[in-house]
TORVO-868990 format. One record per atom (N, C-alpha, C): residue number from 1; x, y, z; atom name; residue in one letter. Coordinates in steps of 0.02 Angstrom, whole numbers, plus 32768, in hexadecimal, padded with zeros to 4 digits. Layout:
N
+-----+------+------+------+------+------+
!  nr !    X !    Y !    Z ! atom ! rest !
+-----+------+------+------+------+------+
! NUM !    X !    Y !    Z !   CA !    A !
...
+-----+------+------+------+------+------+
REM end
This chain:
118
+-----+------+------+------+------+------+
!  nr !    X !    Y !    Z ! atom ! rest !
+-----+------+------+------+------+------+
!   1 ! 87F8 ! C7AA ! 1A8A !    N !    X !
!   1 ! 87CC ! C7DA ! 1A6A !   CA !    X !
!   1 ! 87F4 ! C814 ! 1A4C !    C !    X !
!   2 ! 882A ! C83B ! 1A63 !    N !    X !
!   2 ! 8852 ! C853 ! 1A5F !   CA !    X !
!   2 ! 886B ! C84B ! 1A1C !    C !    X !
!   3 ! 8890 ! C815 ! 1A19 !    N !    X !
!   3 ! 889D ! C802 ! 19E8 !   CA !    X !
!   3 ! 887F ! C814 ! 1998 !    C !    X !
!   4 ! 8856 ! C7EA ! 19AB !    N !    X !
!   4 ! 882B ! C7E8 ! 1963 !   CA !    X !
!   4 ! 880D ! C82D ! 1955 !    C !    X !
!   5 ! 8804 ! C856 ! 1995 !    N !    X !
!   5 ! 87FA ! C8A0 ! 197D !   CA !    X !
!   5 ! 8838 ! C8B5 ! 1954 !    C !    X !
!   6 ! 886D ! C8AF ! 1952 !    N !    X !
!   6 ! 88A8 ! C8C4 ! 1925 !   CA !    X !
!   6 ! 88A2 ! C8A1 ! 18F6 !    C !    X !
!   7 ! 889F ! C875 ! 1900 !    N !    X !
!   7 ! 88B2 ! C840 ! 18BB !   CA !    X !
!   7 ! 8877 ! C858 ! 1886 !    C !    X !
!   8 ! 884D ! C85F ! 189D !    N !    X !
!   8 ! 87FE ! C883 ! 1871 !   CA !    X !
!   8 ! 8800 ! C8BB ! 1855 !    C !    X !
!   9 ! 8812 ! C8EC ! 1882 !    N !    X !
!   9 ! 8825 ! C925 ! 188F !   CA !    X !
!   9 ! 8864 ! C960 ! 184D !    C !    X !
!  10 ! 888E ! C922 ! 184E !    N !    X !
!  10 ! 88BB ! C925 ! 1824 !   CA !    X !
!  10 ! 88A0 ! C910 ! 17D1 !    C !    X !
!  11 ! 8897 ! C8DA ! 17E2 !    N !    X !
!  11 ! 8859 ! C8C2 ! 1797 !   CA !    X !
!  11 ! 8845 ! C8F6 ! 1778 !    C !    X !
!  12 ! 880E ! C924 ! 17AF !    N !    X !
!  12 ! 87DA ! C955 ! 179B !   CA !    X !
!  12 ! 8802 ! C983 ! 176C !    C !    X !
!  13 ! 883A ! C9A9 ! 1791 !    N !    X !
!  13 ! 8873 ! C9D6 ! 1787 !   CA !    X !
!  13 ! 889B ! C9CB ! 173A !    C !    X !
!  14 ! 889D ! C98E ! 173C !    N !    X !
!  14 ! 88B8 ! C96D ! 16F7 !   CA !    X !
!  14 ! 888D ! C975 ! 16CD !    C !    X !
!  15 ! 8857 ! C95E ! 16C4 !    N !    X !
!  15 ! 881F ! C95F ! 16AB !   CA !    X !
!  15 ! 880B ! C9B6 ! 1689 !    C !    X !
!  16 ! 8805 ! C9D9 ! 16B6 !    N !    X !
!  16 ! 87F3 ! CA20 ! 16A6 !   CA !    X !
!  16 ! 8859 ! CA30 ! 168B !    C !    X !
!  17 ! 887F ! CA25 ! 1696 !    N !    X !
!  17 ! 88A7 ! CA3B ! 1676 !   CA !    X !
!  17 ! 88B1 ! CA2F ! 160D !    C !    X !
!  18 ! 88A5 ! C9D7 ! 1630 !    N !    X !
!  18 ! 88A2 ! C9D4 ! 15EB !   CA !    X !
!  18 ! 886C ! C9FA ! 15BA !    C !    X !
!  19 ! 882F ! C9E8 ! 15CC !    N !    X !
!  19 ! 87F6 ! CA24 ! 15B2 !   CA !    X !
!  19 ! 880D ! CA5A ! 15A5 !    C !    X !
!  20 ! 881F ! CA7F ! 15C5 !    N !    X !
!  20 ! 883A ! CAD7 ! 15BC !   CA !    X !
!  20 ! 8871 ! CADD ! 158C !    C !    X !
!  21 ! 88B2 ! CAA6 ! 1589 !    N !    X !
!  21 ! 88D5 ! CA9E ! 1568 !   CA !    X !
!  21 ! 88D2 ! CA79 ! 1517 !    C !    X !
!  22 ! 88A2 ! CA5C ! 150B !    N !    X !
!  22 ! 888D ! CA49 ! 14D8 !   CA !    X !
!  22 ! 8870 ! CA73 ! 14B7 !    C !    X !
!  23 ! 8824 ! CAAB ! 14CC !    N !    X !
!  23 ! 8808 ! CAD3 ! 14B5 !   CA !    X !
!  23 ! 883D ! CAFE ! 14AA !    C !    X !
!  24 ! 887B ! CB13 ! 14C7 !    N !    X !
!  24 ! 8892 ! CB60 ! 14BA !   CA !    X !
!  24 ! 88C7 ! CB38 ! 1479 !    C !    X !
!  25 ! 88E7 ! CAF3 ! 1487 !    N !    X !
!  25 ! 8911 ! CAF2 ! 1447 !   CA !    X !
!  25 ! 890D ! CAF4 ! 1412 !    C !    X !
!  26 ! 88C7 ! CABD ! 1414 !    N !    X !
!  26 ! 8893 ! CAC9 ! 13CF !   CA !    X !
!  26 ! 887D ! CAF9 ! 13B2 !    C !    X !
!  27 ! 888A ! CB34 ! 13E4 !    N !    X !
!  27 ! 885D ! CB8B ! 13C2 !   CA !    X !
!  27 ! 88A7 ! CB82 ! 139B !    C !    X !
!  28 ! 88D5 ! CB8F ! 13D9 !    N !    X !
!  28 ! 890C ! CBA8 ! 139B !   CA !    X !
!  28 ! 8918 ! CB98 ! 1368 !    C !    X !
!  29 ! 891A ! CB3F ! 1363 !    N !    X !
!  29 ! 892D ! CB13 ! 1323 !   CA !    X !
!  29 ! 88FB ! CB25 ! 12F9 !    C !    X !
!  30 ! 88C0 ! CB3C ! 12F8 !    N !    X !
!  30 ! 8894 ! CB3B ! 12C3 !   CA !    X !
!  30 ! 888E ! CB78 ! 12B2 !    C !    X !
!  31 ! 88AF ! CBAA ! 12CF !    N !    X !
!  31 ! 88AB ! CBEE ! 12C6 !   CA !    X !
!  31 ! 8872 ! CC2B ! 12DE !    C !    X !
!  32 ! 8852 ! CC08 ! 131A !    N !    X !
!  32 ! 882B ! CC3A ! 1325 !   CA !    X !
!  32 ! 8832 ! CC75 ! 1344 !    C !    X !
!  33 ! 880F ! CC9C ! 1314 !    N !    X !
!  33 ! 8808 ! CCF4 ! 1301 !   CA !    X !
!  33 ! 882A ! CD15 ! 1335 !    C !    X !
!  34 ! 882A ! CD02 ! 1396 !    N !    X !
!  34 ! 8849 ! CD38 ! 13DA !   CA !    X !
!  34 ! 8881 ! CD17 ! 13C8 !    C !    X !
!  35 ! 8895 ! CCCB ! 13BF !    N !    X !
!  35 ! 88CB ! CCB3 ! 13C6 !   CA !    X !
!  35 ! 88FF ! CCDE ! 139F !    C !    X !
!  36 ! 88F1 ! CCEB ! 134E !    N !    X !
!  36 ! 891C ! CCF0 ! 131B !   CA !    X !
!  36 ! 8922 ! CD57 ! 133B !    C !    X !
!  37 ! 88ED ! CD78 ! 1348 !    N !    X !
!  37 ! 88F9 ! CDBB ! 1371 !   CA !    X !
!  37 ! 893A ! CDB4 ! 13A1 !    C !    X !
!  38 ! 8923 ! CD6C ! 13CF !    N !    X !
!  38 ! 895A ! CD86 ! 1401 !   CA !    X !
!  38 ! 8997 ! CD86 ! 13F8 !    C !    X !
!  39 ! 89AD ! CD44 ! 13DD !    N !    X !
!  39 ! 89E2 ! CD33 ! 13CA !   CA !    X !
!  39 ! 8A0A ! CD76 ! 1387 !    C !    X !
!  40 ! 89CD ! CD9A ! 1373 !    N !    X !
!  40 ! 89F5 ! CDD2 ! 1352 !   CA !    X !
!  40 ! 8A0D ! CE08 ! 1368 !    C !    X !
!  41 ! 89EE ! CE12 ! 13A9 !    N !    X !
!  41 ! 89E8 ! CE2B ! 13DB !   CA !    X !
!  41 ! 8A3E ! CE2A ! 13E6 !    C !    X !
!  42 ! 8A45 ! CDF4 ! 1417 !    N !    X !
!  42 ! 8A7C ! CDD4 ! 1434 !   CA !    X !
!  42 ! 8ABA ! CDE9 ! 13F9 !    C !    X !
!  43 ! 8AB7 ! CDE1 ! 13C5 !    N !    X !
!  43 ! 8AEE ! CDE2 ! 1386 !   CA !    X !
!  43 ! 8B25 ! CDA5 ! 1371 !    C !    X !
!  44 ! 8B14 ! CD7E ! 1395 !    N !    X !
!  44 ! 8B47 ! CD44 ! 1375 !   CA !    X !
!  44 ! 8B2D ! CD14 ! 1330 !    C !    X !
!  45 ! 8AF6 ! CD38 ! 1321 !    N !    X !
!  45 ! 8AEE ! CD10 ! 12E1 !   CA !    X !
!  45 ! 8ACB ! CCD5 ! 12E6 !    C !    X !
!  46 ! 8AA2 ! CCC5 ! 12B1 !    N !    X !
!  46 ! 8A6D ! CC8C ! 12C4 !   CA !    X !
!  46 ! 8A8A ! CC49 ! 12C6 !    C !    X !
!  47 ! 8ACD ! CC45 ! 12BC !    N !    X !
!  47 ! 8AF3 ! CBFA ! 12C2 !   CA !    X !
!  47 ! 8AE9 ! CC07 ! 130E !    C !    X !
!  48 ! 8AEF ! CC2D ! 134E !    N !    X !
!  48 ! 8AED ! CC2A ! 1380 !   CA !    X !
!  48 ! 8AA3 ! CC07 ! 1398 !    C !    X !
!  49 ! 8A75 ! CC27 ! 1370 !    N !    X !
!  49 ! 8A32 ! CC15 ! 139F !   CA !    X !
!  49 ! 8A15 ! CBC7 ! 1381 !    C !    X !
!  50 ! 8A2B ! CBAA ! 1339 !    N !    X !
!  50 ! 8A2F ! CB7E ! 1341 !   CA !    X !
!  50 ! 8A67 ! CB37 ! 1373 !    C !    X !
!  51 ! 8AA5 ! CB51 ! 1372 !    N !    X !
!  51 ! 8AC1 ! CB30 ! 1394 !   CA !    X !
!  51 ! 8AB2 ! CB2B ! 13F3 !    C !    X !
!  52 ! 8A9E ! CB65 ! 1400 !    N !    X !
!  52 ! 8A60 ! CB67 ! 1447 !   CA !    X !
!  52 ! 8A2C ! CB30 ! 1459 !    C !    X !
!  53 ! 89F5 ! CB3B ! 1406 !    N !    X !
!  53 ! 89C5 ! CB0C ! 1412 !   CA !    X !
!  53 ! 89E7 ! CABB ! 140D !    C !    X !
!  54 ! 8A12 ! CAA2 ! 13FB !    N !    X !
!  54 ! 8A41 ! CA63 ! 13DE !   CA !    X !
!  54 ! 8A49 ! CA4D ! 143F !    C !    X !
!  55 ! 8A71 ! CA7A ! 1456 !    N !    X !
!  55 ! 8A8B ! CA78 ! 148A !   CA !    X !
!  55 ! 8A3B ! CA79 ! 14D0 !    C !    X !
!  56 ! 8A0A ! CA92 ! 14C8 !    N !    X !
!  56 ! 89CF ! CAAD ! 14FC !   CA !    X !
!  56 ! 89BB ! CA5F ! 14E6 !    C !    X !
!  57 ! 899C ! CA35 ! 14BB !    N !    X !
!  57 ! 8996 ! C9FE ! 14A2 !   CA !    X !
!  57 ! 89B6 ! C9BE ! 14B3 !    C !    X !
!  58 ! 89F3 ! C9C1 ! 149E !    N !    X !
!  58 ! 8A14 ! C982 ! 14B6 !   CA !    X !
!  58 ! 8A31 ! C993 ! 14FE !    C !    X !
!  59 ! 8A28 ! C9AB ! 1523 !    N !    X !
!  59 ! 8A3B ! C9BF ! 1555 !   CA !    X !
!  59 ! 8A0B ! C9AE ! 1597 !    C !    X !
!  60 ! 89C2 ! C9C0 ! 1576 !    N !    X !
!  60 ! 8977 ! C9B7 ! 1596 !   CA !    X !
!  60 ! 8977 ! C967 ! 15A1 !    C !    X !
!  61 ! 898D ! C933 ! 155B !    N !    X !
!  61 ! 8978 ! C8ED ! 1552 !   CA !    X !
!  61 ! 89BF ! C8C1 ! 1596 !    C !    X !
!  62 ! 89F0 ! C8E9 ! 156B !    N !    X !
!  62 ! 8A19 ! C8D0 ! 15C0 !   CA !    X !
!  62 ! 8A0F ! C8B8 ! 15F7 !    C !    X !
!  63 ! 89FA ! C8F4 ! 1602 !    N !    X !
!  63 ! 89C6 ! C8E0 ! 165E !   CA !    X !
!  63 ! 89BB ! C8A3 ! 1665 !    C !    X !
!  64 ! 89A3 ! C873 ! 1632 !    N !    X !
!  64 ! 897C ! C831 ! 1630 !   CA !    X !
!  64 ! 89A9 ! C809 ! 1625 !    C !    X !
!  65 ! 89DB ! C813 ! 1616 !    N !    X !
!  65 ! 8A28 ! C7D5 ! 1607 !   CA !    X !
!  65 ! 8A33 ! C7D9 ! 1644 !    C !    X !
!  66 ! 8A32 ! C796 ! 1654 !    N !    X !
!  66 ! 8A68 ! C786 ! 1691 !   CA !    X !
!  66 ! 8AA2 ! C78C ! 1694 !    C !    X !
!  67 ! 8AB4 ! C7BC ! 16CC !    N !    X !
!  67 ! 8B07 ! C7BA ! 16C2 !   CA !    X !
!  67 ! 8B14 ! C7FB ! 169C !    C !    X !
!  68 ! 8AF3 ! C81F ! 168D !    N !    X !
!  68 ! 8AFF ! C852 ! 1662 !   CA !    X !
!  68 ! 8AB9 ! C89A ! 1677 !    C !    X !
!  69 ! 8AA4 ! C88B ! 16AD !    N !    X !
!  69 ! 8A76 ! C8A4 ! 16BD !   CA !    X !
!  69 ! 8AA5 ! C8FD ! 16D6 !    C !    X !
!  70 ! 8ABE ! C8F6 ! 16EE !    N !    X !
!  70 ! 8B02 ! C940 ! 170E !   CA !    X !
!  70 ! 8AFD ! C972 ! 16D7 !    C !    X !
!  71 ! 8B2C ! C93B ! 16AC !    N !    X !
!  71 ! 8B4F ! C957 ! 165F !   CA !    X !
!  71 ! 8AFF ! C97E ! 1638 !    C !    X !
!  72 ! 8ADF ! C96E ! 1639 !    N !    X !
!  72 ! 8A8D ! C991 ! 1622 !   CA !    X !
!  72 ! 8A8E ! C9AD ! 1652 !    C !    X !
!  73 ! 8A8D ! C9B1 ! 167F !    N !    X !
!  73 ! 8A73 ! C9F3 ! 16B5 !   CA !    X !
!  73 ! 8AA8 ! CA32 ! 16B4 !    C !    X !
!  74 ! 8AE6 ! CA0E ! 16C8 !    N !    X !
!  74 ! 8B14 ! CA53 ! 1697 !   CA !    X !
!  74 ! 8B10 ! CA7C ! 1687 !    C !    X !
!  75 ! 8B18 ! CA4E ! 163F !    N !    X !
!  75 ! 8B02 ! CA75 ! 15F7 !   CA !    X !
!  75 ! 8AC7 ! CA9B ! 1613 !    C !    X !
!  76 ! 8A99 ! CA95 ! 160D !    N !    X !
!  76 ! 8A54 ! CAC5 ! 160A !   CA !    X !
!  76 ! 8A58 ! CAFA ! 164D !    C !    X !
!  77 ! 8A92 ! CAEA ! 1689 !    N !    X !
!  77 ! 8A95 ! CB2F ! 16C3 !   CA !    X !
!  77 ! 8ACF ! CB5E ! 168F !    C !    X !
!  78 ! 8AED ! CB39 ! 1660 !    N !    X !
!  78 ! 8B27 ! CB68 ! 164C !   CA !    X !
!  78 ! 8AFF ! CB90 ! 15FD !    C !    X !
!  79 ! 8ACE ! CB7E ! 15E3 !    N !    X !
!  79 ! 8AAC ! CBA0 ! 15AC !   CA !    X !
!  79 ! 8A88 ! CBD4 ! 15E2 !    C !    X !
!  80 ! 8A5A ! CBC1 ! 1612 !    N !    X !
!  80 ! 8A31 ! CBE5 ! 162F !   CA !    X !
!  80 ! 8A69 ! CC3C ! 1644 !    C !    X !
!  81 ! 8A94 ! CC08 ! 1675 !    N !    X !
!  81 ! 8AC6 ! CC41 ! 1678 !   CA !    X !
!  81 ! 8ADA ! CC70 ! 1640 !    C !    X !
!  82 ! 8AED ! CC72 ! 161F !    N !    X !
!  82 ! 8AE8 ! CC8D ! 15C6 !   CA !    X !
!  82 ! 8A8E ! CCB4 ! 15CD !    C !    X !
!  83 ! 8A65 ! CC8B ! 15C3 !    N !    X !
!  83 ! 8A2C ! CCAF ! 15D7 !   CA !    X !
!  83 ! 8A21 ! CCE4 ! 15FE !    C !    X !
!  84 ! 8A2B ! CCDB ! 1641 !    N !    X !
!  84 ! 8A37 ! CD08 ! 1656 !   CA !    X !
!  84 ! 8A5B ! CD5D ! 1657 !    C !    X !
!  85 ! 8A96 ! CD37 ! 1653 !    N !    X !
!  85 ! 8ACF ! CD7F ! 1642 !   CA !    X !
!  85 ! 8AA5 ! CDB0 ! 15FE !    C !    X !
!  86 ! 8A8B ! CD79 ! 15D1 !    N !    X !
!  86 ! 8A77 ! CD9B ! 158A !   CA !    X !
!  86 ! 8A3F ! CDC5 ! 159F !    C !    X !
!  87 ! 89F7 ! CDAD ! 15D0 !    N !    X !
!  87 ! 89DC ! CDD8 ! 15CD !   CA !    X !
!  87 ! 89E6 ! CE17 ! 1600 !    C !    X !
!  88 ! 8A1E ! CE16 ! 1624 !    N !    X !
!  88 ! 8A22 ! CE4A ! 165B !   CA !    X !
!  88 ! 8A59 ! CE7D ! 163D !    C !    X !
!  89 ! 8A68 ! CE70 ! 1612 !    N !    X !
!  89 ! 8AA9 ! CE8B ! 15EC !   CA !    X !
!  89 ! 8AAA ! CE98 ! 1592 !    C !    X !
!  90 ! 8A71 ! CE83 ! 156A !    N !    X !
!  90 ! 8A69 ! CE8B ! 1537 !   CA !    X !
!  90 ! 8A21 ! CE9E ! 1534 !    C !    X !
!  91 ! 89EC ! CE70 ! 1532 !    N !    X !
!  91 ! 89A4 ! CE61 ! 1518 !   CA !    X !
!  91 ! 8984 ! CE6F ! 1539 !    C !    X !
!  92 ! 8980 ! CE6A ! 1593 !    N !    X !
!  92 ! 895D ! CE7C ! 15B9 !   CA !    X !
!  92 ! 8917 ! CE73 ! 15B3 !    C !    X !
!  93 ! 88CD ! CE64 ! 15B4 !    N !    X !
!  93 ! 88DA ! CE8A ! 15F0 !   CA !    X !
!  93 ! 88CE ! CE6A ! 1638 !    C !    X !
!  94 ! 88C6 ! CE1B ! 1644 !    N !    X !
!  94 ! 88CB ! CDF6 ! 167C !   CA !    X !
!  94 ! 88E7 ! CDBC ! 165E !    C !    X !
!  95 ! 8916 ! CDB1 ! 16A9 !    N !    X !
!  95 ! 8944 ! CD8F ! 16A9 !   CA !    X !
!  95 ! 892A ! CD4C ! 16CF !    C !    X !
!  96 ! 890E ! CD4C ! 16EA !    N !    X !
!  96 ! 88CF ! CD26 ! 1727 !   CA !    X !
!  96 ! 88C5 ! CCE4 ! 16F9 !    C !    X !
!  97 ! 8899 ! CCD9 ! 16C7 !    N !    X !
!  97 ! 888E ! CC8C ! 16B4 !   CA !    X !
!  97 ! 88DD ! CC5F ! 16AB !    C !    X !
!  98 ! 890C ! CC92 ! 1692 !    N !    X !
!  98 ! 894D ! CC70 ! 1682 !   CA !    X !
!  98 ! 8974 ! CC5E ! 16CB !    C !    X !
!  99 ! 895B ! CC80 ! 16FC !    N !    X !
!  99 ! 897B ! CC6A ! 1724 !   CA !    X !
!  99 ! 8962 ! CC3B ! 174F !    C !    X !
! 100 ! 8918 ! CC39 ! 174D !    N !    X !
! 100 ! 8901 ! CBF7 ! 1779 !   CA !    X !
! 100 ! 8908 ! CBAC ! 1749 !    C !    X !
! 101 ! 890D ! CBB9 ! 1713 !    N !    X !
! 101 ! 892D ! CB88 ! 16E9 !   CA !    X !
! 101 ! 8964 ! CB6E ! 1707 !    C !    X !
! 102 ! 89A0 ! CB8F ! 1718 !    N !    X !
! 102 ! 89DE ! CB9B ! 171F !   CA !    X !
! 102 ! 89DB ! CB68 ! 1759 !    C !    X !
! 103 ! 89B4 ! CB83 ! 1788 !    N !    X !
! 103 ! 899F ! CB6E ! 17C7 !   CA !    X !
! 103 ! 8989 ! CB20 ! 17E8 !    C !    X !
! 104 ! 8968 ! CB23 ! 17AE !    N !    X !
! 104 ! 8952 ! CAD0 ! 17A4 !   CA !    X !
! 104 ! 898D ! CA9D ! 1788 !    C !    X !
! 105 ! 899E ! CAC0 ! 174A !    N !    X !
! 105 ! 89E6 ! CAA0 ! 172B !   CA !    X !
! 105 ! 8A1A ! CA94 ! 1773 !    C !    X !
! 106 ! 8A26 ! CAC1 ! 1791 !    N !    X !
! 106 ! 8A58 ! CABB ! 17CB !   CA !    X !
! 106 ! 8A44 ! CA84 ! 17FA !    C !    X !
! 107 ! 8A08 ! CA7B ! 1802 !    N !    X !
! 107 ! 89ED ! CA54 ! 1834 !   CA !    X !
! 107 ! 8A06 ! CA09 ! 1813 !    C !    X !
! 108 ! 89E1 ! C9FC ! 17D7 !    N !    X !
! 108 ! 89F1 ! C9BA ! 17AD !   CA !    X !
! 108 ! 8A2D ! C9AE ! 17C8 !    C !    X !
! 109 ! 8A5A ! C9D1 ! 17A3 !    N !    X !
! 109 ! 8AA8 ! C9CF ! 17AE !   CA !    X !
! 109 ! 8ABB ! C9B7 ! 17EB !    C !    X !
! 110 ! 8AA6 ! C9E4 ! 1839 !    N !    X !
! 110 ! 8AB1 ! C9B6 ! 185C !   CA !    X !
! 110 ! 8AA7 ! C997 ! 187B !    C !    X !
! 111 ! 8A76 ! C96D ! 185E !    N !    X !
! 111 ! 8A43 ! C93E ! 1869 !   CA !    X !
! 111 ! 8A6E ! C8E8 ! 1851 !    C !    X !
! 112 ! 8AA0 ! C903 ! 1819 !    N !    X !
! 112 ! 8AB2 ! C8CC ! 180B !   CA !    X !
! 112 ! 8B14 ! C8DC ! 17FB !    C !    X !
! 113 ! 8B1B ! C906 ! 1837 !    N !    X !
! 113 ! 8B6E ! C912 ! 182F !   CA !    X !
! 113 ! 8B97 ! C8D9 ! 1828 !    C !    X !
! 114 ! 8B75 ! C884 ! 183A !    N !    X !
! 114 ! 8BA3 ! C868 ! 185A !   CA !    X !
! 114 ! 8BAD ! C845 ! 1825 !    C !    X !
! 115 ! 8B92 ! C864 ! 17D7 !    N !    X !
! 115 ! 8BA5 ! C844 ! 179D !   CA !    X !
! 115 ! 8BE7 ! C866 ! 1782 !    C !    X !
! 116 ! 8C16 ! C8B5 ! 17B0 !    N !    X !
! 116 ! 8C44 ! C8BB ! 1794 !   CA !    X !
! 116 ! 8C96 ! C886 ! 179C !    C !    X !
! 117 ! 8C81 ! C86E ! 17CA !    N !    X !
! 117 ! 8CAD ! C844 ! 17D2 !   CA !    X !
! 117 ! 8CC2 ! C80B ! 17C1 !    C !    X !
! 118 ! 8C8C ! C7EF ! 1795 !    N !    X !
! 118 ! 8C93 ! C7B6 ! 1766 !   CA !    X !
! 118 ! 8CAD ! C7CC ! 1730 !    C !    X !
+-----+------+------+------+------+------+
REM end
């Protein structure tokens, strides 16, 4: 029983990651209106917030490759991280959704560490 509570569990987690991660890459990629604020916000220029959403995207679909499930979770604890620092240190003013993101991403990750060794 145990089991399959994780194995489900994790699904769910994936599932709402990818969701969250799709909606926020797609704001960026398509340019919506807080996105193109924040990222002006931030100052690296809108090649940044598209190359974000590129990365929040293929990063989300990962999860679902076998064998490559880590490498997506990663990526999206090391954007979140970026997330983070940006809003506690630039944009403000909660840092909280980026980090239970972060949170979940971390979990994925080591949920499936035993793909760094291949």
């Amino acid at each position: 029983m145990s089991t399959n509570i994780q194995k489900y569990g994790l699904l769910v987690i994936k599932a709402c990651l990818t969701f969250a991660f799709f909606v926020a890459g797609g704001a960026k990629l398509v340019g919506v209106e807080m996105m193109v604020q924040t990222f002006d916000a931030i100052g690296f220029g809108h090649w940044f917030r598209y190359v974000t959403g590129i990365i929040e995207i293929g990063a989300a679909a990962l999860l679902w490759v076998r064998g490559r499930q880590f490498f997506g979770a990663a990526l999206l604890l090391c954007t979140m991280i970026g997330a983070v620092l940006s809003h506690l240190f630039i944009i403000g003013p909660s840092a909280m959704p980026a980090a239970v993101l972060s949170a979940l991403a971390a979990f994925v990750a080591y949920a499936h560490r035993d793909q760094i060794q291949r």
